[in-house]
N, C-alpha and C positions, 0 to 999 in steps of 0.2 A: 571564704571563711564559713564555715558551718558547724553548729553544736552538735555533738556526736552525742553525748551523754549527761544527765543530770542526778546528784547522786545529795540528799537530805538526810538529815541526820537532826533525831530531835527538833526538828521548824515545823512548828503548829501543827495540825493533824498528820503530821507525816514521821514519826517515830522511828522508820525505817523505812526509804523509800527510794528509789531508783529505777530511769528510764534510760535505757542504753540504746544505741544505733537507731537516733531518731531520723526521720524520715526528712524531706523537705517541707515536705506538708504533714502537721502534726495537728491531729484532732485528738482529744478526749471528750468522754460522755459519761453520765455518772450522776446520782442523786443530788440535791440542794444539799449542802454542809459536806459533803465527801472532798473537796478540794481543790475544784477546777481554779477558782481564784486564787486559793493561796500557789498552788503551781504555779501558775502564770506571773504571781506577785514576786517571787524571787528575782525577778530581774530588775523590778521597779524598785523591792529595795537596793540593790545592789549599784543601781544608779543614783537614788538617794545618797546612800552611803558614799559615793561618789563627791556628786556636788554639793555636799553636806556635812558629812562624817557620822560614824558608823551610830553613835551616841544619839545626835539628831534623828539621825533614819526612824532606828529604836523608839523612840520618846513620839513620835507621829504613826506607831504601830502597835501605842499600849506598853511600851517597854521592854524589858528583855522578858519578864514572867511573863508577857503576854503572848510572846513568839514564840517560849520556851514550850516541847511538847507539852500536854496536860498526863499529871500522873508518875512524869520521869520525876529524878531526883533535882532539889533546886539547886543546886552545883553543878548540874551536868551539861554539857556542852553544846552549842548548837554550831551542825557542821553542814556547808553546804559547800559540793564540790560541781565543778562544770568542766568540762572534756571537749575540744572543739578544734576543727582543723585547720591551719594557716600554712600557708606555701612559705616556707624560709630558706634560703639560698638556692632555689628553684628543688625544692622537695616537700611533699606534702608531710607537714608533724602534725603529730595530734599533741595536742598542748592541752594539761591538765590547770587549774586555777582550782586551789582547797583553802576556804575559811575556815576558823575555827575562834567561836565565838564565846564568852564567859562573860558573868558581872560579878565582880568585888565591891563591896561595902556601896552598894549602888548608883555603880558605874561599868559602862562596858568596857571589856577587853579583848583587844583583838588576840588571842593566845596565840595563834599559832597562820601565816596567811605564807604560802607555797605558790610559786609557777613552775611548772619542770616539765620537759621534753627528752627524748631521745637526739642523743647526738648524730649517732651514727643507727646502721642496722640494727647493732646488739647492743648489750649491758641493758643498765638503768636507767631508767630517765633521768637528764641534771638539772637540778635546781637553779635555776636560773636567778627566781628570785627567793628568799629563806629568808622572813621576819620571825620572831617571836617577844610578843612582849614589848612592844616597840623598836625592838634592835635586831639588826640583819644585816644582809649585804642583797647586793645585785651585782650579775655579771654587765660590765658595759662594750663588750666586744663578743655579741653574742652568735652574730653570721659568722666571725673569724674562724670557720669550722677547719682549717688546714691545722690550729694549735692543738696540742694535745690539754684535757680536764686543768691540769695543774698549771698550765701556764696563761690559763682566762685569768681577765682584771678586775678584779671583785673590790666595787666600793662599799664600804661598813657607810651605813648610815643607820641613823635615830628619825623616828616617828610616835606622833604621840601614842599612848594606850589604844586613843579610840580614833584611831587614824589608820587608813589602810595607805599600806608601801604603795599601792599600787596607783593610788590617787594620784602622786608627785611623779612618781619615776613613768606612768602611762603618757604623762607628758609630751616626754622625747622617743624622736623616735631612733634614736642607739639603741634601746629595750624593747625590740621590734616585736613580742609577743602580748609583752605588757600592754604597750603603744595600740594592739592591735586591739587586743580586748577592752580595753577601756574605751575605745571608740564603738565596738560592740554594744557594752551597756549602755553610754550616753544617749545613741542611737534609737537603741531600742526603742520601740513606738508601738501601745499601748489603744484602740480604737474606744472609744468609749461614745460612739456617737449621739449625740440630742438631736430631734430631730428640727425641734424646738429654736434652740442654737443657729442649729443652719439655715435658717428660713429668715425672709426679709432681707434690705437693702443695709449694705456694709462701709463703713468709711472704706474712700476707694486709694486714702493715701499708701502708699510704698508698695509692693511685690512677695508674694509670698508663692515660695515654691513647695511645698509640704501641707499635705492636710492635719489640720490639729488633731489632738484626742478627741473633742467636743464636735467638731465641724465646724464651729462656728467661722472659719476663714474660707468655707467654700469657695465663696463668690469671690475671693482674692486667686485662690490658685487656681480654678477652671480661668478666670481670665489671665492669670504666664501662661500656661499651655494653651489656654486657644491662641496669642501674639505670638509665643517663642516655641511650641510643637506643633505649630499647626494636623500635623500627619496621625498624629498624637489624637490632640480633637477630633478630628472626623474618625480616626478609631472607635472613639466614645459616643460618639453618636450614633455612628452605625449600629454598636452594639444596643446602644436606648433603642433605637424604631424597633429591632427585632424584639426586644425584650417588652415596653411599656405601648400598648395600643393607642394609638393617637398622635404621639410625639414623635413630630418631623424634624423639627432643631430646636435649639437651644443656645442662647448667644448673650456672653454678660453684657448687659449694656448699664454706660455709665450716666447718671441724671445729672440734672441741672444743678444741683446744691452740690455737687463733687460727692454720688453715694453710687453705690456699686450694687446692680440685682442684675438676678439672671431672668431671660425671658424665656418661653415655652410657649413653643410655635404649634398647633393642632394643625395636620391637613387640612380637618376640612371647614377651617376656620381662617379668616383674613389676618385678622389682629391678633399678635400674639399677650400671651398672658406670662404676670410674673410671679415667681416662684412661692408667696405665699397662698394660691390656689389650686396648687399642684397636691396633688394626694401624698400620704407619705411615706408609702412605698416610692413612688415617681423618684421623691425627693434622693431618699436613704441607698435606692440601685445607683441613681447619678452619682451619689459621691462614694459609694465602694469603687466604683469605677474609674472617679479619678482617684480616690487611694491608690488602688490598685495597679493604674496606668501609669502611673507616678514616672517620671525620666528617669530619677535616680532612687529607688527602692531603699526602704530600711534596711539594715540585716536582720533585723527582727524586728517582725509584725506579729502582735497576738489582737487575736478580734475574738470578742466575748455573744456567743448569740445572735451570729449573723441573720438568721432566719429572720428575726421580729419583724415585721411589714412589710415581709416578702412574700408573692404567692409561691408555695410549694415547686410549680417546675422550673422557675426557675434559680431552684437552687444546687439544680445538676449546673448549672452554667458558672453561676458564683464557686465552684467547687473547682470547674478551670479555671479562672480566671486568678483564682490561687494559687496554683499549680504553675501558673504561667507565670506568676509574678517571683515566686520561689525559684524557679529556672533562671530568671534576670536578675539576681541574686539575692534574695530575700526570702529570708527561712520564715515559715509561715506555724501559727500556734493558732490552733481554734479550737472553742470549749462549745458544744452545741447538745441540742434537748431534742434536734429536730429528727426523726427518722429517716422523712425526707432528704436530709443533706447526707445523712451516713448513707443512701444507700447509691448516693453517685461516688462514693467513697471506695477505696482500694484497698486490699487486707491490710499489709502493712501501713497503712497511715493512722490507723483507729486505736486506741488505746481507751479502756474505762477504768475510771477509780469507784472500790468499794472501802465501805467501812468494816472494819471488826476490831472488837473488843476496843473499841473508842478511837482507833486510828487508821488511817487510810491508805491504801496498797494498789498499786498501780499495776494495770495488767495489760497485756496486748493480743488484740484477736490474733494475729498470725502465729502465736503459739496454743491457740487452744486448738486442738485438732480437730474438733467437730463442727468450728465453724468456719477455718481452712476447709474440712472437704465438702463442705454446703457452700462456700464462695468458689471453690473450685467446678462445682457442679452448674453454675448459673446465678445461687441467689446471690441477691444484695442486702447488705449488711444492717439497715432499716428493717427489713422485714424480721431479718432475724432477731436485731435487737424485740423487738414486739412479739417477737414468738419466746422473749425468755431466754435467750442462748447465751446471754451475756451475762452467765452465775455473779449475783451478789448485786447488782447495778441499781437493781429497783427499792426502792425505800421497803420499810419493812414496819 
């Protein structure tokens, strides 16, 4: 499964905005207030809205006027559509999902929330699922692709105003598109690491397979994969000695009071040391690494500012190690400042947002031509950004 395209309409600085044929590995770069956050935030709402409802999401984001573009008219709609690929009855659909969001006497409405795919080769896409207003249907025999349109079993159902169809019916999986997307966004995972957080000894009760948004459960998930991936670990290690000078191993060990820290073994030291005297860089590579190396990947990873308390080279490596992880199924979002990282970066992966006339537009180097034939020629896409070639980008 992978997002092919994201399409806004009226959601906060984006008035009109649209990224088609995204990459696996998706970077943006672009001034403070241009909208690398609100991009990336549409999915966090969208899982709010989820295990929430659409109403709550709203009300923890300022409300509908506060989401609503600045400038449009305050009746006007906010619409955001997403495009993304799932193998159904062993053939790749690209399956479209469109909100379409309004407030009355203030309260939200879902006006209008769509799933639709192509059945076959030709026509149109079918609607699979068609709310409006709370009231709709879903097809429930949606593989059954041998029946002709008019003989699918379509349940009418009711949902509140500020309830998405999609929240119930993602549920099951008879609505094998729904089903799938909705595990998409719940999924979704959001880096927001402290460094702060992850530092020190952790209650060592229960198992955790997944690094949190914070980090703060480091010391739980490096120890399932050092027990249960062993092959995994010494992956991650290997890759620390090449990367962090000094650090030979590293191994959670559990203390006397049942408390959970990691140790950091120096060569050319006897006794090792634990992780609140490690630098913080040391700390922040260790745990990209187990994000990263994760058994079972998100489908969607967005990491905000990867660079911070990394030294510059190596953030050619953090840039595979993306790549890699996106390959083992995990579409990858990253918003970065650093030149450095754009310029271990591929044409097609880079995208910068500018502002104009109060709202932000989203652009992709591999349509600008002059700096295709400058990456064509040798440069990397860092220098370039610094020489200026990426019109609009720079604050003004």
């Amino acid at each position: 499964m992978r997002i092919e395209s994201i399409r806004l309409k009226n959601y906060k600085v984006f008035r009109s905005a649209c990224i088609t044929d995204m990459p696996n590995l998706c970077v943006t770069v672009g001034a403070n207030g241009t909208g690398k956050t609100n991009l990336f935030g549409v999915f966090g709402f969208l899982k709010d809205c989820m295990l929430n409802g659409v109403h709550k999401a709203m009300q923890q984001r300022g409300g509908f006027r506060e989401m609503l573009s600045r400038g449009v008219r305050s009746d006007s709609n906010i619409e955001i559509e997403i495009k993304f690929h799932l193998n159904i009855a062993d053939k790749d659909r690209l399956v479209t999902y469109w909100l379409v969001l309004n407030e009355e006497k203030g309260r939200v409405v879902v006006q209008r929330e769509v799933l639709r795919y192509k059945r076959g080769a030709y026509g149109s896409p079918f609607h699979f699922i068609d709310f409006k207003r709370g009231q709709g249907y879903a097809i429930n025999n949606e593989e059954d692709f041998s029946r002709p349109d008019e003989q699918l079993t379509r349940e009418e159902q009711k949902v509140a105003f500020d309830n998405l169809a999609i929240r119930g019916l993602g549920q099951f999986e008879r609505f094998k598109a729904a089903n799938a997307f909705r595990s998409l966004i719940e999924n979704w995972h959001v880096s927001d690491f402290h460094i702060s957080a992850a530092r020190g000894s952790k209650d060592a009760v229960g198992m955790e397979e997944h690094l949190s948004v914070t980090g703060d459960n480091l010391q739980l998930v490096a120890r399932n994969i050092y027990e249960s991936h062993p092959k995994i670990f010494e992956r991650i290690l290997d890759r620390m000695r090449s990367r962090v000078p000094g650090v030979n191993d590293i191994t959670p060990k559990l203390t006397e009071d049942s408390r959970l820290l990691l140790q950091f073994k120096d060569g050319a030291f006897t006794d090792p040391f634990i992780d609140r005297y490690v630098s913080d860089g040391t700390i922040k590579m260790f745990a990209y690494l187990v994000l990263l190396n994760d058994p079972n990947p998100y489908p969607l990873l967005c990491v905000e500012e990867p660079e911070n308390q990394l030294y510059p080279t190596l953030l050619w490596e953090l840039a595979e190690e993306f790549r890699d992880y996106a390959r083992r199924g995990g579409q990858v979002l990253v918003s970065t400042h650093s030149p450095d990282l754009l310029n271990a970066l591929r044409l097609e992966e880079v995208f910068w947002l500018i502002k104009e006339n109060g709202y932000s537009q989203i652009r992709r180097a591999r349509d600008d031509a002059q700096i295709a034939a400058y990456m064509k020629e040798g440069d990397q896409m860092g220098y370039l950004w610094k020489q200026g070639l990426f019109k609009g980008v720079d604050p003004k």
